[in-house]
NUKE-58876 format. One record per residue (C-alpha): x, z, y. Coordinates in steps of 0.1 Angstrom, whole numbers. Layout:
X,Z,Y
...
This chain:
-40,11,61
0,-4,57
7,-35,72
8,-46,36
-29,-41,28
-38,-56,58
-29,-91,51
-42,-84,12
-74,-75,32
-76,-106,50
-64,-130,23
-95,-114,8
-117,-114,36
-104,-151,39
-114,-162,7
-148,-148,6
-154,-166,38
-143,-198,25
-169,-186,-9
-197,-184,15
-198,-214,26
-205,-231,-4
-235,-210,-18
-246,-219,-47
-287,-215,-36
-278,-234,-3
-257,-262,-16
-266,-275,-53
-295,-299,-47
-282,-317,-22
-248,-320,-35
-264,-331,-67
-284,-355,-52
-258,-373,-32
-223,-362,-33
-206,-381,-13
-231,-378,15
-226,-336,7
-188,-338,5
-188,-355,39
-211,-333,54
-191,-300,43
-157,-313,55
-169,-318,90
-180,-279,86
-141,-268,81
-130,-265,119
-163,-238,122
-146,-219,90
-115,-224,110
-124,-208,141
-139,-179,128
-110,-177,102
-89,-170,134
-110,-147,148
-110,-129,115
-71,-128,117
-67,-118,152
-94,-87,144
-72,-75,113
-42,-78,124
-42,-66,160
-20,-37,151
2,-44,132
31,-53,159
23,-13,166
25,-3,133
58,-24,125
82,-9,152
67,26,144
70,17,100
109,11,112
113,40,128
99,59,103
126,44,81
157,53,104
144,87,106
140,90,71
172,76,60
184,102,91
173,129,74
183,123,39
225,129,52
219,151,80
227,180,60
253,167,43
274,153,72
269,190,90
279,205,63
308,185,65
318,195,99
314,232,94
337,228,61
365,211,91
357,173,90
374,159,121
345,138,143
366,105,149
370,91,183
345,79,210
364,43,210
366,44,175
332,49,168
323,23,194
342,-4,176
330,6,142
292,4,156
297,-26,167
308,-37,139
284,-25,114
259,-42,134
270,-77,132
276,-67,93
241,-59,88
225,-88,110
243,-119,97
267,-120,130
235,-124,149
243,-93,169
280,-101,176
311,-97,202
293,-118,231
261,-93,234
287,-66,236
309,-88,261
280,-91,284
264,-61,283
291,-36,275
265,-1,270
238,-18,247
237,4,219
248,-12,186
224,6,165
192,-1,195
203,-37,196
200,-40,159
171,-25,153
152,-48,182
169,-77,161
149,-67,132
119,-59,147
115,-95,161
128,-112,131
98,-95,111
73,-96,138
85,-137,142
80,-139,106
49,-122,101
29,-137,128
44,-172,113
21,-163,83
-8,-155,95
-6,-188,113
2,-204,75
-25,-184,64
-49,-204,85
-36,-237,76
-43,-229,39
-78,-216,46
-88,-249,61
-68,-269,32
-79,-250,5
-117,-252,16
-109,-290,17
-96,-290,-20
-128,-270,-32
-150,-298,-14
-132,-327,-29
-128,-310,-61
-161,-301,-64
-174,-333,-54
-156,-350,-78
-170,-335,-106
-203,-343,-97
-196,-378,-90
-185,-384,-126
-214,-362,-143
-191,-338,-156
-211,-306,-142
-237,-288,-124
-235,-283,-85
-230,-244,-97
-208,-249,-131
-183,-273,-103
-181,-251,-82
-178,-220,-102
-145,-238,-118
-132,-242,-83
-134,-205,-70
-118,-193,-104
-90,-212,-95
-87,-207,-58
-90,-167,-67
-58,-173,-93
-43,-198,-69
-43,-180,-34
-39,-189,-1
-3,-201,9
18,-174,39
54,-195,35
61,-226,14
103,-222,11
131,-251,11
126,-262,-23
88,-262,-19
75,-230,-36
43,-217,-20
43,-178,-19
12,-158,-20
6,-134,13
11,-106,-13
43,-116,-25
56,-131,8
49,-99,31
56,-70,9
96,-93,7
94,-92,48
85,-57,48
109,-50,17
133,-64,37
128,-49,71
129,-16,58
158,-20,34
177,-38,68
172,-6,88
176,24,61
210,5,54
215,1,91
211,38,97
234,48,64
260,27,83
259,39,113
259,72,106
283,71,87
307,58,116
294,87,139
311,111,112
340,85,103
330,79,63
343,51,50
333,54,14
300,56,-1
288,64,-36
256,45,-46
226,58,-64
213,50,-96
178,46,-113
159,36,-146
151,-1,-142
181,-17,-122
179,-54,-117
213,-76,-132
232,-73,-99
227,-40,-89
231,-25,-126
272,-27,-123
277,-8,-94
253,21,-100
270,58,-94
301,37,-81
318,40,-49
320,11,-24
339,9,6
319,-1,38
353,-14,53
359,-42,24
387,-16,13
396,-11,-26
415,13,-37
411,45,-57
407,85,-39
407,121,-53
375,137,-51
363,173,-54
375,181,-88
406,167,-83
398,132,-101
413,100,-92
381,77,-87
375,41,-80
361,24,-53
358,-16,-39
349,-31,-13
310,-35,-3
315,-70,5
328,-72,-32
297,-62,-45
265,-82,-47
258,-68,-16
246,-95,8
227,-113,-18
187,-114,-16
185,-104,-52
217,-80,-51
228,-43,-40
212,-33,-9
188,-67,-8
151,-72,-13
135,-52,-34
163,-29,-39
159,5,-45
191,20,-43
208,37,-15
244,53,-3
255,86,-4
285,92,21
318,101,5
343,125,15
375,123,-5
383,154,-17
353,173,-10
323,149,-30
317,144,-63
303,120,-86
273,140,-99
254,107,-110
247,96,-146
243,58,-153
213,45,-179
228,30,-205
224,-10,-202
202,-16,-231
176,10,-215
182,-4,-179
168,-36,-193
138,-28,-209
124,-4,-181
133,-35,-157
112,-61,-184
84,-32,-184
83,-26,-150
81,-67,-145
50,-68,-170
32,-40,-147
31,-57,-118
21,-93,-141
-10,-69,-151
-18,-58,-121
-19,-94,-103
-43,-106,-131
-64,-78,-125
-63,-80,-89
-73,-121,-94
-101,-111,-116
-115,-88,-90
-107,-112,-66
-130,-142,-87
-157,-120,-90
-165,-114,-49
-159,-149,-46
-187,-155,-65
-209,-130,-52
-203,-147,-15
-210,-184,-37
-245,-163,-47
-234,-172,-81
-252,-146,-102
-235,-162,-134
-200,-165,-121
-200,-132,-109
-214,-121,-144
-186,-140,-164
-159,-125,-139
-167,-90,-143
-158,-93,-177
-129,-106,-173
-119,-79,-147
-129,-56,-183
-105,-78,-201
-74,-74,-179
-80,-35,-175
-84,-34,-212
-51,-51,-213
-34,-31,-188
-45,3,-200
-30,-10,-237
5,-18,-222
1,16,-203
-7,35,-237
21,16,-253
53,23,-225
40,54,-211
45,38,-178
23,54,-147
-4,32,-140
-8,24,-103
-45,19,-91
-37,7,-56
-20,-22,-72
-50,-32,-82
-68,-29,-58
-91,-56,-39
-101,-52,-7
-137,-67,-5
-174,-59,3
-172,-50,44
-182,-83,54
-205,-85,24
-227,-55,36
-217,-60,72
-234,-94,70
-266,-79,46
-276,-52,75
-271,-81,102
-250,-55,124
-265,-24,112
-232,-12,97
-235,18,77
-201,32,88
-212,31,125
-239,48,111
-219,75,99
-192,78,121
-204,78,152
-220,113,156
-219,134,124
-230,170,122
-237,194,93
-271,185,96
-271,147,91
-249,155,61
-273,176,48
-299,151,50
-277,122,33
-278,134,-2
-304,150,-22
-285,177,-36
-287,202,-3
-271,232,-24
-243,212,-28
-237,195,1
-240,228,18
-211,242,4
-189,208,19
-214,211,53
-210,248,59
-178,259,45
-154,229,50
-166,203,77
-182,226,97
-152,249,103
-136,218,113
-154,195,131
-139,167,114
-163,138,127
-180,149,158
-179,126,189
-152,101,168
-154,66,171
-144,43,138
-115,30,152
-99,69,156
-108,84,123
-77,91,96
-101,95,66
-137,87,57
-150,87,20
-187,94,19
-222,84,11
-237,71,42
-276,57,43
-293,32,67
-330,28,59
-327,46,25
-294,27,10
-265,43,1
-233,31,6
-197,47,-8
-177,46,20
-136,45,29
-119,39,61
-95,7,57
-129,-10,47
-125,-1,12
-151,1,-3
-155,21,-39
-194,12,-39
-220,-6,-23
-251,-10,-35
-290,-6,-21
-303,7,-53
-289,39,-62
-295,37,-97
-268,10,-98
-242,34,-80
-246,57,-105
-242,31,-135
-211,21,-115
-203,57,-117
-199,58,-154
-184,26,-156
-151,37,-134
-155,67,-158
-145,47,-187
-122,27,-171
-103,57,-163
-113,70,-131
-123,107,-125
-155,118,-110
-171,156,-116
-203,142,-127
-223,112,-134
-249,106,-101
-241,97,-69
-244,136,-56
-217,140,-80
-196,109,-65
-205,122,-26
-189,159,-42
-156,136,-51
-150,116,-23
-160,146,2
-132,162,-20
-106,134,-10
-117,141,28
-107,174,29
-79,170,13
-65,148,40
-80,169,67
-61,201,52
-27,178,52
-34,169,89
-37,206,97
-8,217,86
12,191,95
0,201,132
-19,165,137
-51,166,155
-81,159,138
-97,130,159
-66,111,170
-54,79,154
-28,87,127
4,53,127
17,48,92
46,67,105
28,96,106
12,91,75
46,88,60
61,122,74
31,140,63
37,127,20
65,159,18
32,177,27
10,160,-1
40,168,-25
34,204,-17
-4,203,-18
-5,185,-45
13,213,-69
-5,240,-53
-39,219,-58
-34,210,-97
-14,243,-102
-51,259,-93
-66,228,-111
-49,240,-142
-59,282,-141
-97,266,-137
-103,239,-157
-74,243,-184
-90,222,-208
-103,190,-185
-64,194,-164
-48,189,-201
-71,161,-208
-59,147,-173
-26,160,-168
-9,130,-192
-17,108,-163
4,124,-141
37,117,-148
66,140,-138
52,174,-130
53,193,-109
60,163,-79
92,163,-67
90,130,-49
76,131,-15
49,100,-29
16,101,-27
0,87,-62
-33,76,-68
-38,88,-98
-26,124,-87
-53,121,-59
-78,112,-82
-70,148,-103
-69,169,-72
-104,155,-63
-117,155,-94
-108,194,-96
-122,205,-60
-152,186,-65
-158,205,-99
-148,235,-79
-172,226,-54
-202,225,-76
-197,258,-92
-206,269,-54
-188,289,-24
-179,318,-46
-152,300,-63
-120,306,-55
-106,271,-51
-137,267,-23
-124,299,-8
-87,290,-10
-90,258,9
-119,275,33
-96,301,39
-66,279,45
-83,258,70
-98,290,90
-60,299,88
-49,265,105
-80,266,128
């Protein structure tokens, strides 16, 4: 789970807490009865929903100070790695390395650049070996790990306040006769689900969302050190100049200087380059560089290319303006979609906690709605849809708090073997294939506690109910009567998502399907099944996923030809060239090995991957 999903997780976590205080079978008649007498009574309840509110932080986001420092490593090395053959390159074709002093000076330079003077002459002064680049990159590791434990702590505020305004809100509807204990507070929730909690309230007073306010930090941290990086290695190699990229969608200030050259110096000027073309460049600092909302800033997606005059080339081609503009419009509609989704979701396990059968009701359809919506405007721009976007991370403390500490996924993950899979799901002859030919030549669970497992999706059971599981506490299902589940099946059918069948077996098939998958990916990319995985790893490993991916939907294809054409639209660009790892394109993959799966062992995409992880064994 990102850093990002953790504080979605707990704003959600959050606000089902606050949601089950108020339930609507524990609450309405004597809040009916006597408001004011209820309305005192609940606010003198808020420091207990307090208390545990910072427990529940502390839990969720113990790791992230971890993750951070390993996320911005991750980032250097990336942006590292993107150069490194061009700058040897560079100095095999004769490009003299400048000077130890010089490089010194310019280091030192490019870090006050990058930090706003905040790593400046006087650290140097009195400490004249701290590395530049290591000073600047502890900078921004505890200006992000400042901010982001500054919003958990506005995070709690809010809980408290908002559980106030739901109290006196709700109250007062009562008092003047307006509503029901349950059609109050039902009015309440819907807006606290579209309002959220408040992580930062700004200078001119505009409350941001932990959503919106955490993926800017972590926007920010990691466009600070990829440019940091670019910079600094371009002084190792003595670049000056620096073409910047381009892509569909620019936003106003970064549009103009797409596929230009920039001068890291402040220089301007024109240079030759490898075709013997006089080409302009200005200075960085001219640019909208430095700006939140301008080249290099939040958000941004673009990203230098060192320049050597008269050896480069400008290879890039700009997008007209007119186009530039509408994929930026579209691409701002998405993500409007998605939050209104998202909120829907949101509404309806709020009500669920309230025990508000109704509400619950009511808000699954509009969750329909805004899907219906969404999928129209996908239809309509040919955009990629992006499911994790949408996503909602509920239902752990729902069930946790149902089996009073019987947790299904301790259940699971504590001690499984072939045969406690086998005796899960009803369909054996399936389950075998998975059992015998996949998990069993790996071991993937034995002996693991929850904390060190990379990837769980399965059907677990605890005194006969069946739970769809996920590790991140993402939960796809949950549900104590199986014939729901497989409803809920059929519904995610029709809203677009891929399953090999229509039962739960089917569903256990799929999401076993994701498991190995990930377990194949760890393999070859030499991680030990067993260990915890950082998001850094996780990041190296997506070049593998590219490559798994084509391999996987390239078989997909041969197989299923007719169900992978019916699919295949959803994809996007094929084959992947980006090192990403898409939900959609996950969904496929599955969708295909777990139709493999159930044709039985003898198929060859069974015995490809069986084969593959003997091979990696």
């Amino acid at each position: 789970m990102s850093i990002k999903e953790r504080y979605l997780a707990l704003e959600d976590t959050l606000l089902d807490m606050i949601a089950s205080c108020v339930k609507i079978d524990e609450n309405a008649q004597e809040a009916e009865t006597d408001p004011e007498k209820w309305k005192i009574k609940k606010i003198s309840e808020s420091e207990n929903l307090k208390q545990e509110a910072k427990k529940e932080i502390k839990k969720q986001l113990a790791e992230v100070p971890e993750e951070l420092e390993a996320e911005m490593e991750a980032a250097a090395d990336r942006e590292t790695a993107r150069t490194a053959e061009q700058f040897q390159q560079a100095v095999k074709d004769g490009l003299k390395l400048p000077v130890a002093t010089a490089v010194t000076k310019a280091l030192r330079q490019t870090a006050e650049i990058v930090t706003g003077g905040r790593v400046n002459d006087d650290n140097f002064k009195d400490h004249p070996d701290l590395d530049p680049f290591k000073a600047a990159m502890e900078f921004f590791y505890g200006q992000t790990r400042d901010r982001l434990n500054l919003t958990a702590a506005t995070m709690l505020k809010s809980v408290k306040q908002e559980y106030s305004n739901l109290i006196y809100n709700t109250a007062a509807q009562l008092v003047d006769g307006e509503k029901t204990y349950q059609e109050a507070m039902r009015s309440c929730i819907a807006k606290l689900a579209n309002d959220n909690l408040t992580a930062f309230t700004d200078k001119i007073g505009r409350e941001w969302s932990p959503e919106a306010y955490v993926s800017m930090l972590l926007k920010t941290s990691n466009k600070n050190v990829t440019n940091l990086t670019s910079f600094v290695n371009m002084d190792r190699y003595g670049y000056d100049l620096a073409q910047v990229s381009n892509h569909a969608g620019a936003r106003p200030k970064c549009y103009p200087y797409q596929g230009k050259l920039v001068s890291k110096s402040g220089k301007s000027g024109t240079c030759e380059d490898g075709n013997g073309n006089r080409v302009q460049y200005v200075g960085l600092g001219d640019t909208s560089y430095g700006q939140p909302d301008g080249l290099l800033g939040i958000n941004c997606g673009h990203y230098l290319f060192p320049f050597m005059p008269g050896v480069s080339t400008i290879t890039s081609e700009v997008q007209p303006q007119g186009e530039n503009d509408r994929d930026y419009a579209l691409s701002q509609k998405q993500r409007e979609l998605e939050r209104a989704v998202r909120k829907a979701k949101r509404e309806k396990s709020m009500a669920e906690n309230a025990n508000d059968a109704e509400g619950a009701k009511t808000a699954a359809e509009k969750v329909k709605q805004k899907q219906k919506k969404l999928r129209e405007f996908i239809n309509e721009s040919g955009r990629t849809r992006r499911y994790d976007r949408e996503q909602v991370y509920t239902g752990f403390n729902r069930i946790k708090n149902d089996l009073r500490g019987k947790s299904p996924y301790n259940c699971e993950i504590l001690d499984i073997d072939d045969k406690v899979l086998q005796k899960i799901s009803k369909a054996e002859n399936m389950l075998k294939v998975i059992s015998d030919d996949v998990f069993g030549d790996v071991d993937i669970f034995k002996n693991a506690t929850e904390g060190e497992i990379f990837s769980v999706e399965m059907i677990s059971v605890f005194d006969g109910k069946q739970y769809i599981l996920r590790k991140g506490f993402n939960f796809g299902i949950a549900s104590s009567d199986i014939s729901l589940i497989e409803n809920e099946i059929k519904a995610g059918i029709d809203r677009g998502f891929y399953f090999s069948g229509t039962t739960s077996e089917a569903l256990f098939i799929h999401e076993g399907a994701h498991s190995l998958l990930y377990t194949y990916a760890m393999k070859k990319a030499g991680l030990e099944i067993g260990k915890p995985v950082t998001d850094a790893t996780w990041d190296k490993m997506r070049y593998i996923f590219r490559d798994i991916n084509n391999d996987f939907v390239n078989e997909a294809a041969s197989l299923f030809p007719d169900d992978f054409m019916n699919l295949k639209k959803e994809i996007g660009d094929y084959p992947f060239t980006r090192p990403t790892i898409d939900e959609t394109n996950q969904e496929i993959i599955a969708q295909s090995i777990a139709k493999a799966l159930t044709i039985g062992s003898e198929n060859k995409v069974v015995k490809y991957i069986t084969l593959k992880l003997k091979e990696l064994k």
